[in-house]
N, C-alpha and C positions, 0 to 999 in steps of 0.2 A: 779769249782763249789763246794760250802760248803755241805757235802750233814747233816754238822751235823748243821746246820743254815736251820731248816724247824719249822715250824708249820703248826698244822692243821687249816683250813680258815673252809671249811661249808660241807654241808652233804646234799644231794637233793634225794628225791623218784620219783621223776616225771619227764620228759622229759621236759615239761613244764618249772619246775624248773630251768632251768638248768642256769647260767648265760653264757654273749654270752665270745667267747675266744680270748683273748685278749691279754695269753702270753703263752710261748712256753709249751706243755701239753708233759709229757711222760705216758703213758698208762699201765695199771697192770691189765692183765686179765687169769682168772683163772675157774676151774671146783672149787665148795663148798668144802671146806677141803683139798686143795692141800697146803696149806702152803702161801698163800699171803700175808696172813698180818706178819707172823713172816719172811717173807723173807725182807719186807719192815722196820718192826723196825731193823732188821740186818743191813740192806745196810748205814741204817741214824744212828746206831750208837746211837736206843733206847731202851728202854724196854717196853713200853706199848702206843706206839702214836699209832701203826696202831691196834686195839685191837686184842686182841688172843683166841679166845674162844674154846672149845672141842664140840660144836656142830657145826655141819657143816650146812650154809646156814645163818649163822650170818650175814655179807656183804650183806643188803639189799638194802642198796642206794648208790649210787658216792661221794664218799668223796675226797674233795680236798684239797691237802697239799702244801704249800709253800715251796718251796726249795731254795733259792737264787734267787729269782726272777723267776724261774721254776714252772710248777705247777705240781705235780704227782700226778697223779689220779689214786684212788683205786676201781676199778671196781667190781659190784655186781657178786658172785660167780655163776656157771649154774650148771645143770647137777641135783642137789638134787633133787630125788624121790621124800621125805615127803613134798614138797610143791605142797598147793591147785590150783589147775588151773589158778583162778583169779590174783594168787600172781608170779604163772611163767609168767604168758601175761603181767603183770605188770612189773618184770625185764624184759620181752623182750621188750617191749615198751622202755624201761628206757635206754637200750641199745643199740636200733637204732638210740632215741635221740639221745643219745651222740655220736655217730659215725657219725650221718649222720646233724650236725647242724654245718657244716664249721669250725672244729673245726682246730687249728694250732698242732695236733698232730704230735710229730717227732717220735715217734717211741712208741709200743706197744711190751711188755714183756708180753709174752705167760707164764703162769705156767702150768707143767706137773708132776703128780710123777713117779719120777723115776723109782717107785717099779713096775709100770703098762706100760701094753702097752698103746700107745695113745689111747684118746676116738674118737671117733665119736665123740662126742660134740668138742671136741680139736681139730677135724680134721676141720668143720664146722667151728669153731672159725678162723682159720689159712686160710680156704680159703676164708672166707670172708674178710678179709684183705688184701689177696693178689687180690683178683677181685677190693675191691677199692683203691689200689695203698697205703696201708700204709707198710712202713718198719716194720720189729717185729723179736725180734730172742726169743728163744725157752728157754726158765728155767727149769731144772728138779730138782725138790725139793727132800728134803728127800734121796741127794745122798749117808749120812751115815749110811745109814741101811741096804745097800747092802756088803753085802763079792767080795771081789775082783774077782770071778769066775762070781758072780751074775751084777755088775758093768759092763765088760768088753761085759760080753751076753746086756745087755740095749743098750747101746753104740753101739752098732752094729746093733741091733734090730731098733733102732729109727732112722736110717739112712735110713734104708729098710722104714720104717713108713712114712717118712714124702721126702721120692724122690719125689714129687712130688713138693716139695718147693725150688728143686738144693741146694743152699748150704746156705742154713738157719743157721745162726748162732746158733748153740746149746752149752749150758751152763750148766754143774752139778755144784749144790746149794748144800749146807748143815746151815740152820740152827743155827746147834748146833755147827758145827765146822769153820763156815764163808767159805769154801770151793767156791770158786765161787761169793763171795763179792766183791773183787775187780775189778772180769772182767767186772761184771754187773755195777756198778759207771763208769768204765770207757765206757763200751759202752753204758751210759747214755748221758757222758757227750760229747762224739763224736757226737751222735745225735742231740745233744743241740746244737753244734757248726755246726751245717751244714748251 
């Protein structure tokens, strides 16, 4: 799989919108300000395809990107407080769509930050995927901002956190130093190959 052969194809707000799935989807979903999109231009080896912004809650609609004939889909961020009611029942809708319109997803990439214990929203997230049968292993972004004593307490922490998933594959990201780049391409491309 090229993952430096992508472009961006289209951008949809509405469940409506959505086009039907037709090629193999890998999924990116995240809490608003976890790191998704800088984890995304990391993995493809860009600087500005999956946009980067310092507000959180930017990620309002489903963007889909071309990968080698793959489609990676940048899912709308949850969890941000400052958004008005109408605009979260709006990505909730947006989100059901997408999950729930037969789509050919092979696997969904959970982001989490590291620096945090899991949310409720990320819990929610994880088991709703696991009640409808899709694969997903676990991203923790932002893994270089922890000190090695702080690292090793997460590590441990998040295993306690998410037993309830057996042995989820979980990944430390970084960013800034590609930390976890490679595993996440290749457990892309694993999935792609099933």
């Amino acid at each position: 799989m090229r993952f430096d052969k992508v472009k961006y194809e289209a951008s949809y707000g509405t469940a409506q919108q959505l086009p039907a799935s037709e090629h193999i989807e890998i999924a990116f979903a995240g809490r608003s300000n976890v790191g998704k999109s800088s984890m995304l231009n990391k993995i493809l080896n860009r600087k500005n395809l999956a946009r980067v912004s310092s507000v959180p809650g930017k990620t309002v609609t489903v963007n889909f990107f071309d990968c080698d004939g793959i489609k990676l889909v940048d899912l709308p961020g949850y969890g941000y407080a400052k958004v008005n009611f109408n605009e979260k029942k709006r990505w909730a809708d947006l989100m059901e769509g997408y999950f729930t319109s037969e789509r050919n997803i092979r696997l969904v990439v959970q982001l989490t930050d590291m620096r945090h214990p899991v949310t409720k929203d990320d819990l929610d997230m994880m088991r709703f995927m696991q009640s409808a049968g899709y694969d997903f292993i676990v991203v923790m972004t932002k893994s270089d901002k922890l000190n090695k004593t702080e690292r090793t307490k997460r590590m441990e922490d998040i295993h306690t956190e998410l037993a309830e998933f057996g042995d989820v594959k979980i990944i430390p990201f970084s960013a800034s130093n590609g930390e976890g780049a490679d595993e996440i391409r290749k457990t892309i491309e694993a999935a792609a190959e099933k």
